[in-house]
C-alpha positions as a printed NumPy array, in Angstrom:
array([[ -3.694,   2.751, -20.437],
       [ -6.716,   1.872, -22.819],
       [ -5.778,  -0.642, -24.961],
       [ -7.108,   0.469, -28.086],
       [ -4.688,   3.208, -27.616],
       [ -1.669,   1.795, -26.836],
       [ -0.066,   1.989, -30.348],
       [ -0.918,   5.128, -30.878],
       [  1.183,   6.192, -26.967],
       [  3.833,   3.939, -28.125],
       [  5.223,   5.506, -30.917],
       [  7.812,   3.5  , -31.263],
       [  9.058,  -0.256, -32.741],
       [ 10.542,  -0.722, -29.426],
       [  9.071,  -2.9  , -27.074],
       [ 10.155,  -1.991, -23.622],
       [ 10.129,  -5.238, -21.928],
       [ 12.739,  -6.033, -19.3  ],
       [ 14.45 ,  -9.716, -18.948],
       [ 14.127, -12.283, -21.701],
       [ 18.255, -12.965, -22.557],
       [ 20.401, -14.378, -19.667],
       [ 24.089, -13.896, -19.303],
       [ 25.023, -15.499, -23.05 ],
       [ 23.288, -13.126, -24.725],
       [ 25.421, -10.084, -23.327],
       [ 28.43 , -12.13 , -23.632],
       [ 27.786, -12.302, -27.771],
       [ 26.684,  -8.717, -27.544],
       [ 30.252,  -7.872, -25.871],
       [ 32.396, -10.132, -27.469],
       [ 31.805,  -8.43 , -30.874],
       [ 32.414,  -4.861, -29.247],
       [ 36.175,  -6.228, -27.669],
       [ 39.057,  -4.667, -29.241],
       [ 40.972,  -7.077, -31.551],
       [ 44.262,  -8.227, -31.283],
       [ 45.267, -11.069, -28.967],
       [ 43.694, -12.746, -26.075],
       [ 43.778, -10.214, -22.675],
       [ 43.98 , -11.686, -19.395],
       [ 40.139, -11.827, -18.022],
       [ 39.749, -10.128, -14.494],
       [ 38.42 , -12.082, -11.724],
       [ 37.117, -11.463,  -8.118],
       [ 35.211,  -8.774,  -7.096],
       [ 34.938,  -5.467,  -8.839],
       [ 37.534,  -2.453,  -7.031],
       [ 36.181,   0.519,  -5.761],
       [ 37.849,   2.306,  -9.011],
       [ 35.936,  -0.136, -11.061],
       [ 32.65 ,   0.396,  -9.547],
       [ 33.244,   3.834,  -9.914],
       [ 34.289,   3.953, -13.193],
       [ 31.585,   1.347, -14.782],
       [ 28.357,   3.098, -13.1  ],
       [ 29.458,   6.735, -13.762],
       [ 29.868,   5.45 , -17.634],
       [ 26.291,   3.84 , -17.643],
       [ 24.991,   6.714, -15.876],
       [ 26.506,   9.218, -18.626],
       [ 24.884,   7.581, -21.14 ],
       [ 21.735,   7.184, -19.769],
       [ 21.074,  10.511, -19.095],
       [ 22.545,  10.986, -22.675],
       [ 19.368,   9.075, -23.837],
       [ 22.318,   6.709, -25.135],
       [ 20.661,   3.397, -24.85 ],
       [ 22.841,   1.142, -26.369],
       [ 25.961,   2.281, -24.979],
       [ 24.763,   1.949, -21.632],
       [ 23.478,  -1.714, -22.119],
       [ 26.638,  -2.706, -23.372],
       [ 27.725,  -1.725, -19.784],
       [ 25.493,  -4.376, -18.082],
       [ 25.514,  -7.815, -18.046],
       [ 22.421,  -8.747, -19.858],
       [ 22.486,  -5.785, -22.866],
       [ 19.4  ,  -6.44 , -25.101],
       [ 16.781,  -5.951, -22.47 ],
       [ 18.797,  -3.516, -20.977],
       [ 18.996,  -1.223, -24.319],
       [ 14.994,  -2.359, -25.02 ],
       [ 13.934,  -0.552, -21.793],
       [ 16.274,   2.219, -21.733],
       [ 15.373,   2.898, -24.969],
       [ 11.488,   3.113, -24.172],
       [ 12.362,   5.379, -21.407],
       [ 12.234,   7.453, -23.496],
       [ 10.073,   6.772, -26.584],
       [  7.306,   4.996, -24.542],
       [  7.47 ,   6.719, -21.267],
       [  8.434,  10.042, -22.61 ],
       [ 10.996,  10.932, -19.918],
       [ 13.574,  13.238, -20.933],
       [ 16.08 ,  15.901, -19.265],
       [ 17.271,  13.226, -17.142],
       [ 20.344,  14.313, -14.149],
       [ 21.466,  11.563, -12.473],
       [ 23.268,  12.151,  -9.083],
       [ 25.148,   9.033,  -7.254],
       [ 25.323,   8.248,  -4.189],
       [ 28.364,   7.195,  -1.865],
       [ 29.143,   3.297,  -2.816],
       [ 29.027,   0.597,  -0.404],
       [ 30.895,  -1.92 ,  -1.365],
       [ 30.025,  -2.978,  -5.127],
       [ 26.32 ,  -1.255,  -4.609],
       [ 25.644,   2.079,  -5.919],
       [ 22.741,   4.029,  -4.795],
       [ 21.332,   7.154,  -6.745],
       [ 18.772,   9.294,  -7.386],
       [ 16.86 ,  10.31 , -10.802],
       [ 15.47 ,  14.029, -11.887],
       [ 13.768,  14.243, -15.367],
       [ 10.746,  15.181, -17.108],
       [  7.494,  13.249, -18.312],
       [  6.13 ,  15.09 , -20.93 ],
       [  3.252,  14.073, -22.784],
       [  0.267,  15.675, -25.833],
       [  1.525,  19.437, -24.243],
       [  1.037,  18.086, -20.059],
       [  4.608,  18.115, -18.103],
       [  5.694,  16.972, -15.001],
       [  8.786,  16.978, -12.838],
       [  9.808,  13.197, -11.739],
       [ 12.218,  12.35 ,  -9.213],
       [ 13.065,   8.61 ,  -7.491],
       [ 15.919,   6.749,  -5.925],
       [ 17.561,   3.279,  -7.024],
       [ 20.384,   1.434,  -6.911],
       [ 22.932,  -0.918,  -9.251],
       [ 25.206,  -3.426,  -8.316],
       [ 28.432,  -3.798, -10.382],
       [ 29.651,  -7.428, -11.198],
       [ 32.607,  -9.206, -12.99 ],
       [ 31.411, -10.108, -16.233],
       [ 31.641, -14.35 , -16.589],
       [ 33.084, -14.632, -20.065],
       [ 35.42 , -10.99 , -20.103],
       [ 36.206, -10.304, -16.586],
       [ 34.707,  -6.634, -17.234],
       [ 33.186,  -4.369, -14.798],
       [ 29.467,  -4.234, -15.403],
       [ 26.319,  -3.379, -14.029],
       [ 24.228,  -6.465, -12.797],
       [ 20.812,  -5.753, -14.572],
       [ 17.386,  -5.824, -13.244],
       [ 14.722,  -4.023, -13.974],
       [ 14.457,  -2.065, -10.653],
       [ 17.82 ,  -0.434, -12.058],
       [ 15.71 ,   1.692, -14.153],
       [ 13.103,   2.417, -11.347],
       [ 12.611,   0.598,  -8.369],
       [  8.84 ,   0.006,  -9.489],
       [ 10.083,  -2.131, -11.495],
       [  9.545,  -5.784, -10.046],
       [  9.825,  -8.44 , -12.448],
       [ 10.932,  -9.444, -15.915],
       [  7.713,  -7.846, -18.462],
       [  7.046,  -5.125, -16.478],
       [  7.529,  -1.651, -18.43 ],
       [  6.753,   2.231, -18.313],
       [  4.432,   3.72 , -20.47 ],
       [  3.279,   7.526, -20.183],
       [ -0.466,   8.224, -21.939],
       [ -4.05 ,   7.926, -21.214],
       [ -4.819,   5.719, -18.512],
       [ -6.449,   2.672, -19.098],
       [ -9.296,   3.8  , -16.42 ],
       [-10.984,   6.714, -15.464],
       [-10.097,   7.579, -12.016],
       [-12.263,   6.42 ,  -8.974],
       [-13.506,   7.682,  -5.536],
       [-14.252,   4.556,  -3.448],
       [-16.578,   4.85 ,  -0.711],
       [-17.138,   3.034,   2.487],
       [-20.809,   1.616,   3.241],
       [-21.641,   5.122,   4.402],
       [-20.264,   7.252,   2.104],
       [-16.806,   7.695,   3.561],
       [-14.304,   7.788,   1.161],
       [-11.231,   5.468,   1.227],
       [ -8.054,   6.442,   0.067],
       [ -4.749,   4.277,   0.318],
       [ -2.977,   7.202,   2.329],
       [ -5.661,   7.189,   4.926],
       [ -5.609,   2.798,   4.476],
       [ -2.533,   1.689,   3.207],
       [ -3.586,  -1.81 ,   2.805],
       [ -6.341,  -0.726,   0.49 ],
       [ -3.922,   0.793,  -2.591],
       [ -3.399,  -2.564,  -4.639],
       [ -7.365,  -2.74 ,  -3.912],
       [ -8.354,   0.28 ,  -4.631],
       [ -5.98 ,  -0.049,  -8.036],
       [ -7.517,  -3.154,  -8.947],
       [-11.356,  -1.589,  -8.165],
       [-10.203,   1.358, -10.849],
       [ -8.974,  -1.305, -13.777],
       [-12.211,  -3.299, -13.123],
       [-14.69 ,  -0.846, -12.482],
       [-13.391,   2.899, -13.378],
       [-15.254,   3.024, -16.388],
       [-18.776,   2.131, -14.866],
       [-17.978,   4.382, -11.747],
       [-18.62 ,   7.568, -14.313],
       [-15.382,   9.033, -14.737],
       [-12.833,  10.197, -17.339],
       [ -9.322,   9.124, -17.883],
       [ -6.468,  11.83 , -17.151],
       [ -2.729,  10.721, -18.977],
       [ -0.22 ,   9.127, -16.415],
       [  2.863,   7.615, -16.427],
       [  2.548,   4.193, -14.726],
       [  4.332,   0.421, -14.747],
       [  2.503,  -1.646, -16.738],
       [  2.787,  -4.71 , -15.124],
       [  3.706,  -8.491, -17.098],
       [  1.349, -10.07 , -15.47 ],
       [ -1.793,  -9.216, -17.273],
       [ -3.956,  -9.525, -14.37 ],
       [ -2.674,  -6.87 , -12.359],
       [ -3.679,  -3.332, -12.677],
       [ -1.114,  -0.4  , -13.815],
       [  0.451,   1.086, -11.087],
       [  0.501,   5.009, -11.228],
       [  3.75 ,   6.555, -10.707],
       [  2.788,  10.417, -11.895],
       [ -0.184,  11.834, -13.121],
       [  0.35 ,  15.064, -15.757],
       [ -3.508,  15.749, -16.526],
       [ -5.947,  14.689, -13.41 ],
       [ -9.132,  12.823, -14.982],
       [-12.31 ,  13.028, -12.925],
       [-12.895,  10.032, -11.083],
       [-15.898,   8.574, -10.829],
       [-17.679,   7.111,  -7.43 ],
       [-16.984,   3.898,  -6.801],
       [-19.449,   2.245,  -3.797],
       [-17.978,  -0.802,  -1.685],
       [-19.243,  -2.718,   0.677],
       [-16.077,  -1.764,   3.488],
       [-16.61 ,   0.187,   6.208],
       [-13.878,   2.977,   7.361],
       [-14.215,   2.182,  11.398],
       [-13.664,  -1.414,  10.372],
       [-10.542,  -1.165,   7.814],
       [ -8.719,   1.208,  10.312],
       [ -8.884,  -1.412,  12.963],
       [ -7.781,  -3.864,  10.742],
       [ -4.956,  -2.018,   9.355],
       [ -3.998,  -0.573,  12.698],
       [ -4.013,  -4.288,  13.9  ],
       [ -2.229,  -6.312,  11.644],
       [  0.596,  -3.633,  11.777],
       [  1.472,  -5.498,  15.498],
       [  2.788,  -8.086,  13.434],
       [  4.745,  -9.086,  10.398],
       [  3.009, -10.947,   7.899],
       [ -0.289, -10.775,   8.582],
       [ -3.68 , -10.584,   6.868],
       [ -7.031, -10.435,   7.719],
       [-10.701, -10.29 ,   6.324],
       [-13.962,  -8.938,   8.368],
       [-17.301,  -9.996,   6.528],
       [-21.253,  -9.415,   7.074],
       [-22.087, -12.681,   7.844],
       [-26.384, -11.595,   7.207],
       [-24.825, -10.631,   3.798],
       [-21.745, -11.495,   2.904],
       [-20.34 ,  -8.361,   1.825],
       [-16.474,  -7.725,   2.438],
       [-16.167,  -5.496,   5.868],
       [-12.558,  -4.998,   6.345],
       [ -9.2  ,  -6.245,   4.55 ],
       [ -5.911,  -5.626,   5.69 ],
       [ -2.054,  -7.186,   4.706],
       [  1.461,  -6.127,   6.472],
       [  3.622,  -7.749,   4.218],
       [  6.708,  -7.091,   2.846],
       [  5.727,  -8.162,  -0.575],
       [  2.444,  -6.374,  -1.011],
       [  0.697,  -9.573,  -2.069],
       [ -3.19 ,  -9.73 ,  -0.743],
       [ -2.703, -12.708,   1.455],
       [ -6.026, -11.848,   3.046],
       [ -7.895, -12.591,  -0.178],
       [ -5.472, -14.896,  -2.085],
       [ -3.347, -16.333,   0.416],
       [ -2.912, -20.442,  -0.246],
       [ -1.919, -21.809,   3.048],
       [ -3.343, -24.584,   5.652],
       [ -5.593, -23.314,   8.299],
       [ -4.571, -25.436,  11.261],
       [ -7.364, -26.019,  13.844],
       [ -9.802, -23.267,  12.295],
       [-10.45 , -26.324,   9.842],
       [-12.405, -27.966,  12.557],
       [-15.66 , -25.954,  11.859],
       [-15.698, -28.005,   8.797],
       [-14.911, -31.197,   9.989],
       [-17.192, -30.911,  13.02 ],
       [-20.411, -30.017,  10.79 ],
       [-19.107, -33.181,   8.536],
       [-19.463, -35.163,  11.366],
       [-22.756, -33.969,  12.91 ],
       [-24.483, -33.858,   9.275],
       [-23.352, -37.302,   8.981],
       [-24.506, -38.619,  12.303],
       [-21.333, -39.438,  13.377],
       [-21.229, -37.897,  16.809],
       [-23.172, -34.307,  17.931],
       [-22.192, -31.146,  20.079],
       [-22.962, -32.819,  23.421],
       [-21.529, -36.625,  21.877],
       [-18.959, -38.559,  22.375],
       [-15.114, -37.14 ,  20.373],
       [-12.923, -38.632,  22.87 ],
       [ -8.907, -37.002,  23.057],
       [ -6.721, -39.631,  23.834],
       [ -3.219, -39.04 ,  23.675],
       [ -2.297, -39.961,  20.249],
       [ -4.224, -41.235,  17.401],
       [ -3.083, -43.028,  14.494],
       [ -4.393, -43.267,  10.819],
       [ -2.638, -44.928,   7.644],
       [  0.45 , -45.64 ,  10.131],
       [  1.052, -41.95 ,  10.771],
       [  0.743, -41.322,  14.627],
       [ -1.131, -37.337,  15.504],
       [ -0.726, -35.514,  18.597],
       [ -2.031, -32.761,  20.005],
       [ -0.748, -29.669,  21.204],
       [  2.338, -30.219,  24.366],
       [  1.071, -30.18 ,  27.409],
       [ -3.234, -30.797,  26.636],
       [ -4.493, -33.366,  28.998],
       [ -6.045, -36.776,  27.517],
       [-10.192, -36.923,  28.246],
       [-11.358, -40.295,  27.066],
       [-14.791, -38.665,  28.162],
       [-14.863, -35.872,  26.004],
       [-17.96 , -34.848,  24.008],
       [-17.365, -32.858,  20.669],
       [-17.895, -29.939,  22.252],
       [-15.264, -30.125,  24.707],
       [-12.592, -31.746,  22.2  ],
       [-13.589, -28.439,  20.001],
       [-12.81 , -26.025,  22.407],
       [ -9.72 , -27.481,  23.538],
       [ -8.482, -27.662,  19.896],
       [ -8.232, -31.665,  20.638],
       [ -6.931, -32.953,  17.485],
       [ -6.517, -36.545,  18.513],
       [-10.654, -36.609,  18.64 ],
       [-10.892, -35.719,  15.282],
       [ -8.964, -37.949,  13.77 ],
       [-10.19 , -41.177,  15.8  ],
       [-13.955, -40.064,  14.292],
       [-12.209, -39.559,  10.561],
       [-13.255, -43.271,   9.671],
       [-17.066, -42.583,  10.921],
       [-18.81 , -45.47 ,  12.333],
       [-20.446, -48.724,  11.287],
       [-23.686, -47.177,  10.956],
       [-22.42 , -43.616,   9.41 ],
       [-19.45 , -44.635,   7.246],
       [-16.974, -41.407,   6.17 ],
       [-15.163, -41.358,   3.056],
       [-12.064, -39.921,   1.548],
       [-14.586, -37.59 ,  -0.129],
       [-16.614, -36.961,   2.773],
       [-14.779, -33.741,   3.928],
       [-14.867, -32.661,   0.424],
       [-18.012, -32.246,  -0.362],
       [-18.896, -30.906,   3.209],
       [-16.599, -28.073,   2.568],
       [-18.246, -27.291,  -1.039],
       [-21.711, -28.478,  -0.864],
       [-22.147, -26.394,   2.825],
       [-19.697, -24.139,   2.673],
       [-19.013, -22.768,  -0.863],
       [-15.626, -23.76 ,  -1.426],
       [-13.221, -25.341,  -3.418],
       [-14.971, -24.775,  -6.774],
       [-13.044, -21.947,  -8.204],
       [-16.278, -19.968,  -8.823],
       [-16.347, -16.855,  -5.649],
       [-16.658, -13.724,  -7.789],
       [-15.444, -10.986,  -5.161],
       [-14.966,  -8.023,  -7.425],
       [-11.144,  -8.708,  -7.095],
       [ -9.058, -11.272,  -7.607],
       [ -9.512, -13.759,  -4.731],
       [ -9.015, -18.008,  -3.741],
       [-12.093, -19.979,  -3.259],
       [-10.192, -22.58 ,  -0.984],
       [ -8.85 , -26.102,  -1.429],
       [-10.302, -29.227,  -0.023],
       [ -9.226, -32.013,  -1.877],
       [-10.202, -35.421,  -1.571],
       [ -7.022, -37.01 ,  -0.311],
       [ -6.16 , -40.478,   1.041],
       [ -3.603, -42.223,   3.068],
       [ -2.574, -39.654,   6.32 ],
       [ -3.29 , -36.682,   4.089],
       [ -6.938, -37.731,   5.115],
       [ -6.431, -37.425,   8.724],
       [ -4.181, -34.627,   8.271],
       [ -7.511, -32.425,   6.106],
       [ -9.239, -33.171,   8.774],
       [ -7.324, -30.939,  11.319],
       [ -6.476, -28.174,   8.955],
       [ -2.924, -29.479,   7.368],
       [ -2.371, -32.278,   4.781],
       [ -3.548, -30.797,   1.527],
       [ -6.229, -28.11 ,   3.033],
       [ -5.706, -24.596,   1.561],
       [ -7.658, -20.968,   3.075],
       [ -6.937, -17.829,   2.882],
       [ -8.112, -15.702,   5.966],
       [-11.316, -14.697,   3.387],
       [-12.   , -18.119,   3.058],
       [-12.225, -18.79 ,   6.765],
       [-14.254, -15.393,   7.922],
       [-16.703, -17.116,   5.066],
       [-16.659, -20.686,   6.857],
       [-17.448, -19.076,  10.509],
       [-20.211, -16.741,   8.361],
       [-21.455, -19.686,   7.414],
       [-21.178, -21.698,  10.595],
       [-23.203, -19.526,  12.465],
       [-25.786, -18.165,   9.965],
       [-26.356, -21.745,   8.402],
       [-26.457, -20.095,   5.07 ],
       [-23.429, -19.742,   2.678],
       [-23.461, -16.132,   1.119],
       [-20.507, -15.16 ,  -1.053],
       [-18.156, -13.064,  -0.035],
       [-17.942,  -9.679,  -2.305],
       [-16.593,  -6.089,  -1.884],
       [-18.431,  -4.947,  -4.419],
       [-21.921,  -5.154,  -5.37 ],
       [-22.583,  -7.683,  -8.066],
       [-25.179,  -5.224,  -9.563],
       [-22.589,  -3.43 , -10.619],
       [-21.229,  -5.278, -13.268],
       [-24.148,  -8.285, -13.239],
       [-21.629, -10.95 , -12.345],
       [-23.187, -14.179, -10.232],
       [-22.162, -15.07 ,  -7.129],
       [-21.425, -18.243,  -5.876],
       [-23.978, -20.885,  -4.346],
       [-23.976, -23.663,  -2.122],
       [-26.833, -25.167,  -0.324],
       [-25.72 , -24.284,   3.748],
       [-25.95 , -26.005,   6.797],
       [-29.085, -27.734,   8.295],
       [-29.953, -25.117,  11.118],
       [-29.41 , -27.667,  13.69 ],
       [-25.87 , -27.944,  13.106],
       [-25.633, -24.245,  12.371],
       [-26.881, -23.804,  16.109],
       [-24.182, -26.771,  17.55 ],
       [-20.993, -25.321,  15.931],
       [-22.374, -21.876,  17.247],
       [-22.292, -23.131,  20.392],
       [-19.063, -24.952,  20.391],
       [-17.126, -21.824,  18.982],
       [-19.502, -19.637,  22.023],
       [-17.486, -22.224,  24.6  ],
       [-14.634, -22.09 ,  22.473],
       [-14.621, -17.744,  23.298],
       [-15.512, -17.842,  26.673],
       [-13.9  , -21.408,  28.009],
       [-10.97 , -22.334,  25.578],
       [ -8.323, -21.369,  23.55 ],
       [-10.116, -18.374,  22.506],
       [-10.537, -17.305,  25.442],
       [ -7.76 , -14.97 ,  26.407],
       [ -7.422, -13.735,  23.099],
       [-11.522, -12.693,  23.197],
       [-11.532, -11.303,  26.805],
       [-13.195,  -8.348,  27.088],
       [-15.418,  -8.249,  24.201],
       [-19.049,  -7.911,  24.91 ],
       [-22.018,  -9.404,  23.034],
       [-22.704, -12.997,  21.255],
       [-19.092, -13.707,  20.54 ],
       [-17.486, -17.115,  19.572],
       [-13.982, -18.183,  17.875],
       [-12.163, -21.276,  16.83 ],
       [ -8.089, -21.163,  16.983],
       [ -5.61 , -22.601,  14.952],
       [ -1.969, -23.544,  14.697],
       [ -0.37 , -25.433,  11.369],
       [  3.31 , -26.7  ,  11.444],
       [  4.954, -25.599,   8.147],
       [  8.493, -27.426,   6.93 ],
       [ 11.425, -25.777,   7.521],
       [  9.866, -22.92 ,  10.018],
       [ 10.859, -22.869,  13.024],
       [  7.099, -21.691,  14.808],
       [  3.636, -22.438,  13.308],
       [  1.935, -20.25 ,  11.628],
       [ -1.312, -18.455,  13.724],
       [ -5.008, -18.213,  12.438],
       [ -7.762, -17.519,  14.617],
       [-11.233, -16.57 ,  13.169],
       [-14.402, -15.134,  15.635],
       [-17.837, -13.746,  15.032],
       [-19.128, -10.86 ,  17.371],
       [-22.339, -10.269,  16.578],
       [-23.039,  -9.764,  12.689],
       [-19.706,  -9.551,  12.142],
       [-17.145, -12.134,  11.484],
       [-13.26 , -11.974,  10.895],
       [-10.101, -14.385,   9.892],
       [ -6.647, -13.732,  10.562],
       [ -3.505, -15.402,   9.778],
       [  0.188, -14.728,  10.792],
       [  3.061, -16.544,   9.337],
       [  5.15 , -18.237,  12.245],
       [  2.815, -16.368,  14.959],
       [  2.937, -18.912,  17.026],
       [ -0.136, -20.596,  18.628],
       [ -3.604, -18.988,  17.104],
       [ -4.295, -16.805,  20.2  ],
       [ -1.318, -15.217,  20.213],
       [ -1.108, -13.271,  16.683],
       [ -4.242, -13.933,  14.397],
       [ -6.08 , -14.062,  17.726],
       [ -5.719, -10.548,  18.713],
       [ -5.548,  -9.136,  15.304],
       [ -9.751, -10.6  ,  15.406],
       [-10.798,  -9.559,  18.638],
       [ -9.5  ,  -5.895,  17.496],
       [-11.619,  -5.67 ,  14.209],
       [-14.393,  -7.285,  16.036],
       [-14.552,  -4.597,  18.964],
       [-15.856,  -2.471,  15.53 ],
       [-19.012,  -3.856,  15.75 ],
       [-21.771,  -6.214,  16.915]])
């Protein structure tokens, strides 16, 4: 809704917000309510069947009722239970409601909702499902229904969040693809918390005008409104991106293989955004904002610290010995990878070796490293870690922190203190094999006339070596079965990180074929070339 004209869609001293009081504040509530006279036995245990029964078919009388109060003073936490049943009315204008129950399991009751949004002469029929749970009251051993927000509608999520029928906050929009295509979050599921984000940041310079809908406005302020029912369409305007359709639908179609996975396609000649896709539970854009450590992938960066401090080259010495030990923590690498005191970089990088990176942490006499050194490799060459990527959504620039003790050793080889999202990485190999850092963004900064972030690249001779090692890395190492079959100038870089308390790693795997480069990530996937890796190599066969 526009902002300016959210008093005037209110029309009410209500404010619909949903948790706030805990358990103590329905207990006063209730206490005052009890009938007098003596001290009753309070219930205990579970709620009976009768009970269930009896408490939700009294809260669901006197909801449809439009009788607020009485039917917070049938849940457990009654003042913002009454504040947004009351608004379901007054703020989201939803009358005639006809509740029908389903059959119990247990204490949970599931159910479905018919009413009416009505608002400035548009109506609309609304219908959804939901469910309560009835509970034994703490303090008087009552019946009542346990209250969340998602009791109201399952939209619902989190304490703040509220309905609100009006005029939307932003016109509509029509994104496009790179040629033309439009993208719609049917066709792309991945794309609809995108594509909602793209219409509260950019709907009113796309052209369009605002129809009235009833959405969740959601607590946290930086999140767009979530539609739920539009009563008057607006006309939306065109909103240009930088995706492409053949792209996306690989990526969505691939990351559906596997739970809890994201991943990011980018131009590297550009920078612009290619393809982002999330199968998650939780609808949270992992691909752009995800916070975790990037196992092995991390090694571009630490390789191109080492080369552009003279520490070793492509074809120098990185031996992989068994273990290594820094700070009086001992590293291995993966079970079962053969020991090559001989090794150059390039062969320690395409075997993942992360034993040779961590011997070469310290530098040399000549070429001394620092706890810093990693650092400002990663945001000097490589953009990162300053907070300042400006995508045209909301996005993580990646963490490198200077760290000492292990934690040092540990950056090094993509855990420790290291955070990337699969954006982040697709950036790093863009930037790896270009030389030149160019922002990531899925739209065009012309748009809106926001800068884009800067950093100085890589000197083109180590541009050409870690080209070359992730080349090797495709066609000779851990990449390799994971990039079989694609054609072109391909190359790739795998990772693995250990996470507490999971019982498999966590996969990431990022790959250029051609002007095209792509990051994925899958939460205890295993080895790199066995979820991220293939989720890659299928957005990559796109293009090149």
């Amino acid at each position: 809704m526009r902002k300016g004209a959210k008093a005037a869609i209110v029309g009410s001293v209500f404010t619909v917000m949903v948790g706030g009081a805990g358990y103590g504040a329905f207990n006063i509530v209730s206490a005052l309510n009890e009938d007098g006279g003596g001290t009753p036995a309070v219930k205990t245990g579970p709620p009976s069947s009768d009970e269930v029964g009896e408490t939700s078919g009294k809260f669901f009388a006197a909801w449809e009722k439009g009788q607020a109060q009485t039917a917070a003073d049938l849940t457990n936490n009654a003042i913002p239970a009454a504040n947004l049943l009351t608004g379901y009315s007054t703020q989201a204008h939803i009358t005639g409601v006809k509740i029908t129950p389903g059959t119990a399991t247990g204490v949970t009751v599931p159910f479905s909702v018919k009413a009416t949004v009505s608002f400035e002469g548009k109506t609309k029929p609304l219908a959804y499902t939901s469910s309560l749970t009835i509970v034994r009251g703490t303090t008087t051993g009552r019946a009542l229904v346990d209250w969340k927000p998602s009791v109201v509608h399952p939209d619902l999520k989190v304490s703040g969040d509220e309905l609100v029928t009006g005029e939307a906050e932003s016109p509509p929009i029509e994104a496009v693809d790179r040629d033309g295509k439009v993208l719609t979050k049917e066709k792309y599921p991945s794309l609809g918390p995108i594509l909602d984000t793209l219409r509260a940041r950019y709907g009113d310079k796309a052209g369009g005008t605002p129809g009235i809908e009833l959405v969740v406005r959601h607590a946290d302020t930086e999140a767009a409104d979530t539609s739920l029912l539009t009563l008057s369409e607006g006309t939306p305007g065109k909103l240009p991106t930088t995706l492409s359709a053949s792209a996306q639908a690989a990526a969505e179609k691939a990351v559906d293989q596997f739970a809890e996975s994201s991943v990011v396609a980018v131009q590297p000649s550009t920078g612009e955004v290619l393809a982002v896709a999330n199968h998650r539970a939780d609808q949270f854009n992992a691909a752009f904002e995800g916070t975790l450590a990037p196992g092995s992938t991390m090694k571009i960066i630490t390789a191109a610290m080492l080369i552009d401090n003279g520490v070793t080259s492509m074809n120098g010495a990185a031996p992989c010995p068994p273990t290594a030990t820094w700070q009086s923590q001992t590293f291995n690498n993966l079970k079962g990878m053969e020991p090559n005191e001989g090794a150059t970089l390039a062969n320690s990088f395409l075997r993942s070796c992360n034993t040779a990176f961590i011997k070469l942490i310290d530098g040399d006499d000549a070429h001394p490293l620092t706890d810093e050194s990693l650092t400002t490799e990663a945001q000097e060459r490589f953009g990162l870690g300053q907070d300042n990527w400006k995508t045209g959504i909301v996005s993580f620039d990646g963490s490198v922190p200077a760290s000492g003790g292990p934690d040092r050793a540990a950056n090094a080889i993509g855990q420790g203190q290291v955070q990337m999202s699969p954006l982040n990485m697709a950036s790093v190999t863009a930037t790896a094999i270009t030389g030149e850092f160019r922002q990531p963004y899925i739209v065009s900064p012309d748009l809106d006339k926001r800068p884009l972030a800067t950093a100085k690249g890589l000197p083109s001779s180590t541009a050409a070596q870690l080209k070359d090692m992730m080349r090797l890395t495709a066609t000779q190492g851990t990449a390799a079965a994971a990039m079989a079959g694609l054609s072109g100038d391909i190359g790739a870089k795998t990772g693995s990180a250990e996470v507490d308390g999971q019982a498999k790693s966590n996969s990431w795997f990022t790959g250029f074929r051609g002007d095209i480069a792509a990051a994925a990530m899958t939460q205890e996937g295993g080895h790199g070339g066995d979820a991220a890796g293939p989720i890659v190599a299928a957005v990559l066969r796109t293009g090149g």
